[in-house]
N, C-alpha and C positions, 0 to 999 in steps of 0.2 A: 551578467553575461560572462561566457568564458572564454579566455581567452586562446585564439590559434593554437593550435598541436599540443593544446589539454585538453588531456580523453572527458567527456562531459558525464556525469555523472548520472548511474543507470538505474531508474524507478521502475520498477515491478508492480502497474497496476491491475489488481484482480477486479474484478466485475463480472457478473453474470447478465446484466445488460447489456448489449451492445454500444446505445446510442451514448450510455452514462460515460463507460470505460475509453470512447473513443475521444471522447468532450476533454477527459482530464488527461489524457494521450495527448491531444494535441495542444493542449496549453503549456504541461509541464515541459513538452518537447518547444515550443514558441520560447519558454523561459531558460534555454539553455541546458535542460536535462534531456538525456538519450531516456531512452522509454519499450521496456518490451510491458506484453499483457498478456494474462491469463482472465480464465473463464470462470475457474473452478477451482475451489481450494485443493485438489491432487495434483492440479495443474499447476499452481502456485507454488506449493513446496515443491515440486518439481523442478521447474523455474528458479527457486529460490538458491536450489540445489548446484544448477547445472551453470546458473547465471551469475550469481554472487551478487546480487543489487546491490546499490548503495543504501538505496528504501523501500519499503513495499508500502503502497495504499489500498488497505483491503477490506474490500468489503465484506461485511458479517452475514450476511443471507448469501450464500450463494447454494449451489445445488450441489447433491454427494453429501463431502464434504463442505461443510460450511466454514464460514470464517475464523471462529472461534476454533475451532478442533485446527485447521491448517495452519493459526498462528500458535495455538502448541507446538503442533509437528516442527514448525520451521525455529522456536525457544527453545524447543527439549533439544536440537540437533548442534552439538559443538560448531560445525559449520557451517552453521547459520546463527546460532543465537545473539549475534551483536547486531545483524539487521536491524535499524528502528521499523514498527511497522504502525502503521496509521490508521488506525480503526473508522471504516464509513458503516453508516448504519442508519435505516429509515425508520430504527424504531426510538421512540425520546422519551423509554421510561425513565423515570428518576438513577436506577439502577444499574442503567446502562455502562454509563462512563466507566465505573469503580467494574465490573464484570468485564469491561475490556478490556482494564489495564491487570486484573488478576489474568487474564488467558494471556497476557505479555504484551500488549498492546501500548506504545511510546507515547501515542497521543490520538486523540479521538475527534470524528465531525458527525454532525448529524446532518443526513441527508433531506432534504435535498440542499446543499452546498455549493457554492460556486468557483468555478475552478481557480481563481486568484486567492481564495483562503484554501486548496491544496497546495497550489503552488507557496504560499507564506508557513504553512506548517513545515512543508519539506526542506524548504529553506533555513525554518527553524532549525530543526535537526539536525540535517547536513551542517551544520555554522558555515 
């Protein structure tokens, strides 16, 4: 929990789902984290950009740009690159994990996931 008149700490969840990105909206927000959301990886570095998260949790299918390419954009960008971001992904090849963490990805879930193992990754991270 955090405590009174500490700014709480702001996740940037991307999702191209509605139902998904609103599920871990409102838990990480139940867990004492502020919480904006994007839709789409141009929206995300966008976001990323304008917002200055503390974390992003992003998911790697998204539409446009996808996850992969938008967590380059937000690594390669000085002003962003110390974001941790948290790679969600429905796909569980072997290959996955190790292809996240090369496009810069902090740490990785495979979906479908429940929103108290996002909430303990971000927690990880954030210490």
């Amino acid at each position: 929990m955090v405590a009174e008149g500490v700014p709480r700490p702001l996740v940037l969840v991307v999702d191209d789902y509605e139902d998904a990105r609103e599920m871990y909206a409102e838990c990480l927000d139940a867990s004492g984290f502020a919480v904006a959301q994007a839709e789409s990886g141009d929206e995300a570095v966008a976001k990323a950009l304008s917002l200055q998260p503390a974390l992003i949790v992003m998911d790697l299918a998204l539409p446009g740009m996808d996850g992969w390419s938008a967590t380059r954009a937000i690594k390669a960008d000085a002003r962003t690159a110390a974001i941790p971001v948290v790679a969600l992904t429905g796909h569980a090849r072997s290959d996955a994990s190790a292809a996240a963490r090369d496009a810069g990805c902090d740490a990785f879930l495979t979906k479908p996931c429940l929103p108290d193992q996002i909430v303990h990754i971000v927690r990880r991270l954030l210490g």
